[in-house]
MDTraj code that builds the backbone (N, CA, C; nanometers):
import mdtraj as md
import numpy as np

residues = "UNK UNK UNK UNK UNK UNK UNK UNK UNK UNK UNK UNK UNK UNK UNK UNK UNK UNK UNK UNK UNK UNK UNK UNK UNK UNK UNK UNK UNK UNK UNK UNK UNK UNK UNK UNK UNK UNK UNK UNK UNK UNK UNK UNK UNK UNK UNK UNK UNK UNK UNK UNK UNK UNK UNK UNK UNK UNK UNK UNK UNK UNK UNK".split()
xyz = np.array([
    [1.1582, 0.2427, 3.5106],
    [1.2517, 0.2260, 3.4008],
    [1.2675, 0.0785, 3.3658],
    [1.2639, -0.0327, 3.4615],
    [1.2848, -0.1376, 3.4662],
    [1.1605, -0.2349, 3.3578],
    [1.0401, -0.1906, 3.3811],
    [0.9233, -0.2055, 3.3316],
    [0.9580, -0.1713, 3.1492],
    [0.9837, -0.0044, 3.1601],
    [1.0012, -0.0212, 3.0446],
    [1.0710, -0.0695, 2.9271],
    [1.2055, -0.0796, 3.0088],
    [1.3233, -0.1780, 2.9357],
    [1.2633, -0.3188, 2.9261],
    [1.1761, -0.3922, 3.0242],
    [1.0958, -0.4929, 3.0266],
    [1.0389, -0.5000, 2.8881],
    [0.9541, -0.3919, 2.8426],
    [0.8480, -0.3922, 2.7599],
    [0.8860, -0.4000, 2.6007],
    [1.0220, -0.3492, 2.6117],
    [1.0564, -0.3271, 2.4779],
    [1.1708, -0.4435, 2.4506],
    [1.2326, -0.4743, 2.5375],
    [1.2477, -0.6605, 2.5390],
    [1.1495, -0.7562, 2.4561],
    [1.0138, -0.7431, 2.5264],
    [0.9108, -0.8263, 2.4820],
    [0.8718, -0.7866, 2.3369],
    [0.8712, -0.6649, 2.2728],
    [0.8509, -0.6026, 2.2137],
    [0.9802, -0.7008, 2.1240],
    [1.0773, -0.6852, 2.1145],
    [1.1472, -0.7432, 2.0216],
    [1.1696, -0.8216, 2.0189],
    [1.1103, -0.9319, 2.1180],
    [1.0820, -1.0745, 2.0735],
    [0.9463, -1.0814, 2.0132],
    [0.8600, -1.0251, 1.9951],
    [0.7722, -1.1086, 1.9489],
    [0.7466, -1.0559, 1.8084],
    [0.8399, -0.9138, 1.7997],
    [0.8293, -0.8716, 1.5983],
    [0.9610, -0.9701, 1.5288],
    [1.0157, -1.0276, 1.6187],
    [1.1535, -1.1587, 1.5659],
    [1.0844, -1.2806, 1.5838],
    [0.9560, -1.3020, 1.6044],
    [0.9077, -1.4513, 1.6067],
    [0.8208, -1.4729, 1.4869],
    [0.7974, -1.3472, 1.3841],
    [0.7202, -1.3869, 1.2596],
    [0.8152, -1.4450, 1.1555],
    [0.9541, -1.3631, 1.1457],
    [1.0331, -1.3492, 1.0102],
    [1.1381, -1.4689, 1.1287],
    [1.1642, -1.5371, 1.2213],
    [1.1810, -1.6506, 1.2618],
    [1.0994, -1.7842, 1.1832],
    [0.9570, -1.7730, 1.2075],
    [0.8905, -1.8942, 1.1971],
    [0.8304, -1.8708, 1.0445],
    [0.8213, -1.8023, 0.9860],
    [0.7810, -1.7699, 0.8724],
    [0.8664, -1.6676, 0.7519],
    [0.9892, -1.6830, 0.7682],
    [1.0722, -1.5823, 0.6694],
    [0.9849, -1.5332, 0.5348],
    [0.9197, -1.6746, 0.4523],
    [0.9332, -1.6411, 0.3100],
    [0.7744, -1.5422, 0.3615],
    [0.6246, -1.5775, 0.4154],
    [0.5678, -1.5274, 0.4522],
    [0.5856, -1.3654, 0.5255],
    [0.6927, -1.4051, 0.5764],
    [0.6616, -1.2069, 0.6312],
    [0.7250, -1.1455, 0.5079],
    [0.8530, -1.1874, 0.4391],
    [0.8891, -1.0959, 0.2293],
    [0.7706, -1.0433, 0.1781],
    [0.6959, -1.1726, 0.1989],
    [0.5875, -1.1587, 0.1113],
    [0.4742, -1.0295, 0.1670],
    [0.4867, -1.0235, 0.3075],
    [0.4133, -0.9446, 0.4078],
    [0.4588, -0.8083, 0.3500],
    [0.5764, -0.7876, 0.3835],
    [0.6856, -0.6724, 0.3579],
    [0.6240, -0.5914, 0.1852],
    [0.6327, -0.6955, 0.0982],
    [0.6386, -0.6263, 0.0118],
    [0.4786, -0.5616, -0.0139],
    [0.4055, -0.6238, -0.0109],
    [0.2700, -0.6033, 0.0298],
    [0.2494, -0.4407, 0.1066],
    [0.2867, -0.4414, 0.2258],
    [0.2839, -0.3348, 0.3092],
    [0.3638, -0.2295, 0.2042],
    [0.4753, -0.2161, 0.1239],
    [0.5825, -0.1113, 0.0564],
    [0.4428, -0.0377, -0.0767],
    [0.3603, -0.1333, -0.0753],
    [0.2708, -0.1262, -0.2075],
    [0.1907, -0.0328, -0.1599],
    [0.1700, -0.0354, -0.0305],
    [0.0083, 0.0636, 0.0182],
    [0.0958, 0.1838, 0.0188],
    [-0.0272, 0.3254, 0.0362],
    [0.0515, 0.4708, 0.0271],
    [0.0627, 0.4875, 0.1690],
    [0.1648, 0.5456, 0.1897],
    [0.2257, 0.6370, 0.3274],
    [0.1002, 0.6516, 0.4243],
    [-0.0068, 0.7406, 0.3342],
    [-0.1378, 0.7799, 0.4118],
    [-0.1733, 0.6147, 0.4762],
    [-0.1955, 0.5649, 0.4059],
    [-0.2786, 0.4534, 0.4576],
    [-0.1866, 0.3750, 0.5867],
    [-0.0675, 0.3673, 0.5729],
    [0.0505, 0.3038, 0.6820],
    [0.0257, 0.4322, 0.8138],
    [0.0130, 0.5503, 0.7505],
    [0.0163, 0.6326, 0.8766],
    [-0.1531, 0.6105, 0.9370],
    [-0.2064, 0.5947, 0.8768],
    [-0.3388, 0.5824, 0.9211],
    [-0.3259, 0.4315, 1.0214],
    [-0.2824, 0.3251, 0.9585],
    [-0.2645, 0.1813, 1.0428],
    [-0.2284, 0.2282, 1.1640],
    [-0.0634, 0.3183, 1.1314],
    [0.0192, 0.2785, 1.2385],
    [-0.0671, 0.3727, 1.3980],
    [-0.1171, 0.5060, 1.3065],
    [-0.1957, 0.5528, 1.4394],
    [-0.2979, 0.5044, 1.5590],
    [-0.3629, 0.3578, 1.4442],
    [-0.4752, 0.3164, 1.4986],
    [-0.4129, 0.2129, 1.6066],
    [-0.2601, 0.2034, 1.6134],
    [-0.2368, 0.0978, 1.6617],
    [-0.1621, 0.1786, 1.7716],
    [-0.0913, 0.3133, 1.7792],
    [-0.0578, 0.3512, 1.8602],
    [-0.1707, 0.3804, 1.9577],
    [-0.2973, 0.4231, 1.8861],
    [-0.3915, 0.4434, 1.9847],
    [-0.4561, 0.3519, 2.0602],
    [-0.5004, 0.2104, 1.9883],
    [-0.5175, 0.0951, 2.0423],
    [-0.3863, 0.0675, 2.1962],
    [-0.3025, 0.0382, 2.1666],
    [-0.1585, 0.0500, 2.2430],
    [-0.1669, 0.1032, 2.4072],
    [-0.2108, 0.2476, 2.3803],
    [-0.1856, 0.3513, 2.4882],
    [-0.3483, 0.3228, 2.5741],
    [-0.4630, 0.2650, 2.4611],
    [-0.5678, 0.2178, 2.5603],
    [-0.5225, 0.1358, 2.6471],
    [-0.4934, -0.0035, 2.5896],
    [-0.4306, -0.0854, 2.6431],
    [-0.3745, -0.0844, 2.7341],
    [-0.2383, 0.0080, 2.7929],
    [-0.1536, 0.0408, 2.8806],
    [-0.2517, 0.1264, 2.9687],
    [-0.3502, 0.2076, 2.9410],
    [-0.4453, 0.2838, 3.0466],
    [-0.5239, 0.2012, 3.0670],
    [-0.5943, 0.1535, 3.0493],
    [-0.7025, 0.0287, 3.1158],
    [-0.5616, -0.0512, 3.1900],
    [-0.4495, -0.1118, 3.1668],
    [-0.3745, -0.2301, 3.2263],
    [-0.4079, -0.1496, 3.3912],
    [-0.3186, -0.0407, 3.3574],
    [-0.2957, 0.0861, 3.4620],
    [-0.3598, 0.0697, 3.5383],
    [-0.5018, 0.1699, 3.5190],
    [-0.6411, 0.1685, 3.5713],
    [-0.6731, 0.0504, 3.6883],
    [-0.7091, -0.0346, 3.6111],
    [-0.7354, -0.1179, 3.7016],
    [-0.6717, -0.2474, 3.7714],
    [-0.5096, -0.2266, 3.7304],
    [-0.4091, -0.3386, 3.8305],
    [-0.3864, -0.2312, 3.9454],
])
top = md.Topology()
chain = top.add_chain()
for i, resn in enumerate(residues, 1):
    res = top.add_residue(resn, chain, resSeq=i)
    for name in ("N", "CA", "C"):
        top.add_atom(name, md.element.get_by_symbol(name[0]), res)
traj = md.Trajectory(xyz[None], top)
């Protein structure tokens, strides 16, 4: 549990270090992303959940 409260800590520091160091850049990000269709965001966001869960199985695996 500790790990995961860990993870999602890190997790919200580092999606608060773009619109920190770059406000007008991530608006500009934002509105950009509102423009593409649903399909295409669900398509991103899957590739990244799947990327993600490799990630965490290889960490796994072999620590």
């Amino acid at each position: 549990m500790k790990v995961l409260l860990l993870a999602l800590g890190f997790m919200v520091v580092f999606e608060g270090i773009f619109p920190l160091v770059a406000p007008e850049l991530w608006q500009r990000s934002l509105e950009r992303i509102a423009q593409i269709s649903p399909e295409t965001v669900r398509r991103a966001a899957m590739l990244m959940v799947i990327c993600g869960l490799a990630w965490i199985w290889l960490l796994t695996s072999y620590i």
